[in-house]
N, C-alpha and C positions, 0 to 999 in steps of 0.2 A: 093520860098519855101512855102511860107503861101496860095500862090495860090491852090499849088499844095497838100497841107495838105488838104483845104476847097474843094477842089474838091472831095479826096480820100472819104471823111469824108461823103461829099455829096453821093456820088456811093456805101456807104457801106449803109446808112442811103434808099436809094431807094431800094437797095438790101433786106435790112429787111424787109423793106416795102410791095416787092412783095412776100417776101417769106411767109408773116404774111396771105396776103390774099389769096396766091397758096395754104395753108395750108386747108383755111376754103372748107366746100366740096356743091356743087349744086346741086340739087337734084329735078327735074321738075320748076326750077328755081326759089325753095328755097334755099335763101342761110342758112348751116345749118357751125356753128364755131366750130374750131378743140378742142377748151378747153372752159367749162364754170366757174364759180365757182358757188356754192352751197353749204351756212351753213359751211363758212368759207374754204372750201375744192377744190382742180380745179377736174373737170372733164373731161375724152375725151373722143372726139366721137368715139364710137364701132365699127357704122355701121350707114347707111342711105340709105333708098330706097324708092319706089312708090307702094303703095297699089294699086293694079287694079281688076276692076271688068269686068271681061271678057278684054276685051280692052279698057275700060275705067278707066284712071286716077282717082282714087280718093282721096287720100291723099299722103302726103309725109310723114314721119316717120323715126326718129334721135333716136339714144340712147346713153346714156351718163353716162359713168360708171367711177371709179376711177381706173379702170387697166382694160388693155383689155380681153377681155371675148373672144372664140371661139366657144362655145357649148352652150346651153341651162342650164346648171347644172352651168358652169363656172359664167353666169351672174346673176342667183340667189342667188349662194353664194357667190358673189363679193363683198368686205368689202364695210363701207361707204353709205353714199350719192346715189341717182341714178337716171336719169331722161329720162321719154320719152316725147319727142315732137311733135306733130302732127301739120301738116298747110294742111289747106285745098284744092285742087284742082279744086273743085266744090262747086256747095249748093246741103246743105244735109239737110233731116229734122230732127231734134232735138230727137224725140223719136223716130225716127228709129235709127239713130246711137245707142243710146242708148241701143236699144232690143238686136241690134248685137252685142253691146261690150258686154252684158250680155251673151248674148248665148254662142260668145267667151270664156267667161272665164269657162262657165259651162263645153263647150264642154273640155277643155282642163285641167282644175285644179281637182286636186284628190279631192274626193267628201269632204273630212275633211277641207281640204284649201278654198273650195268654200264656205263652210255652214259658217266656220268663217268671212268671205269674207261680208256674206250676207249685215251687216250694211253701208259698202264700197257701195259695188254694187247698193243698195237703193239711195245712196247719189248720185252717180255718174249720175243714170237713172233722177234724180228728178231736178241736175245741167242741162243736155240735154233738156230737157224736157219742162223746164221754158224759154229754151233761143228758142223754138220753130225751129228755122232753124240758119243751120250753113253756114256761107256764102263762095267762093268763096276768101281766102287769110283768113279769120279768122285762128286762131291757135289756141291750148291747148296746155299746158304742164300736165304732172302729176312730181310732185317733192315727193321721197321720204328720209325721216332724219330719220336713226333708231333711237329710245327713244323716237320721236316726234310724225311720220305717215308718210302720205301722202297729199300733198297739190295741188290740180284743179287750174290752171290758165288761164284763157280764155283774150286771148290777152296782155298776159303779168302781168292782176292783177287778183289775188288770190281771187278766191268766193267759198262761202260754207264755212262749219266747217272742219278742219283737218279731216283725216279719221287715227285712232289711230291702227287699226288692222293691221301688218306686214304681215299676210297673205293676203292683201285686193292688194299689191303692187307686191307680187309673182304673183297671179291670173290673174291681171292686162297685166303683160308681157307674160303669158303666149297666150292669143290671138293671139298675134305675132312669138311669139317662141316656143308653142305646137306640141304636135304630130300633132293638126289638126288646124294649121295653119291659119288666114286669106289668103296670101298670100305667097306659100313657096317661090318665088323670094322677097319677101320683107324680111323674116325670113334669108334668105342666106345674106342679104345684112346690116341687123341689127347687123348680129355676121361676119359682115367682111370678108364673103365668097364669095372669085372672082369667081361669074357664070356670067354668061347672063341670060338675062331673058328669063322663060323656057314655 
């Protein structure tokens, strides 16, 4: 009987197991995890896809909310906590990333959102910019805690000052999730939209 108890026990125990890891999702062979926590809070992933430029891979991109979102509207006004993650595909150079997230954000955030946005967006360019190139497997997060900001992490540790603007973190997503989009196969796959890539 106790055999057959520590077997059970065993087979339920690898069963979690794999279920823990079937959960987590891949993504250009990043692995990207179904729940983080965040500022005491769990969060799950929305969506995760590959930014490509023409045909070339460029980044991978997770987003991590506290309820799931399906629209562009739904994950800006999504209570809580919220995080995008980015890992790289390639090396990139530091202030070019930088101009395009800028331009993203201009291209896509209502002009009032952007101009508050400005002291974010300075910070963001000047973080890119110092680190000169972005390498092949490096990663960023952007972490945002409403009452606090937004927080840049490059490879897991937190550089720069908070960015205290709540419009700096809307504008931010919207690169992704705008009308004019980096990538609309990346945007369909951020808000958990089953396409193919188009």
């Amino acid at each position: 009987m106790r055999a057959f108890v520590a077997a059970a026990v065993l087979a339920v125990s690898s069963l979690s197991g794999m279920s823990a890891s079937a959960q987590a999702v891949e993504v250009g062979n990043v692995k990207y995890e179904s729940a983080v926590d965040l500022a005491g809070q769990k969060l799950q992933l929305n969506g995760a896809g590959i930014r490509y430029k023409f045909v070339v891979k460029v980044y991978t991109a997770g987003l991590y909310l506290t309820t799931k979102a399906g629209t562009t509207a739904e994950v800006l006004a999504a209570p809580g906590p919220k995080r995008i993650h980015i890992s790289m595909l390639r090396d990139i150079d530091g202030n070019e990333l930088g101009k395009l997230f800028t331009k993203g954000m201009e291209d896509n955030a209502p002009r009032e959102e952007f101009v508050k946005s400005i002291n974010g967006v300075l910070k963001l360019s000047e973080i890119f910019a110092s680190r000169k190139q972005l390498n092949n497997g490096d990663n960023f997060s952007v972490d945002y805690v409403p009452g606090l900001g937004s927080t840049v992490l490059l490879n897991g540790k937190a550089i720069g000052e908070t960015i205290k603007e709540p419009e700096f973190f809307s504008a931010l997503l919207r690169i992704w999730l705008g009308d004019k989009p980096a990538d609309s196969g990346l945007k369909d796959a951020l808000l958990g939209v089953k396409k193919g890539r188009r």
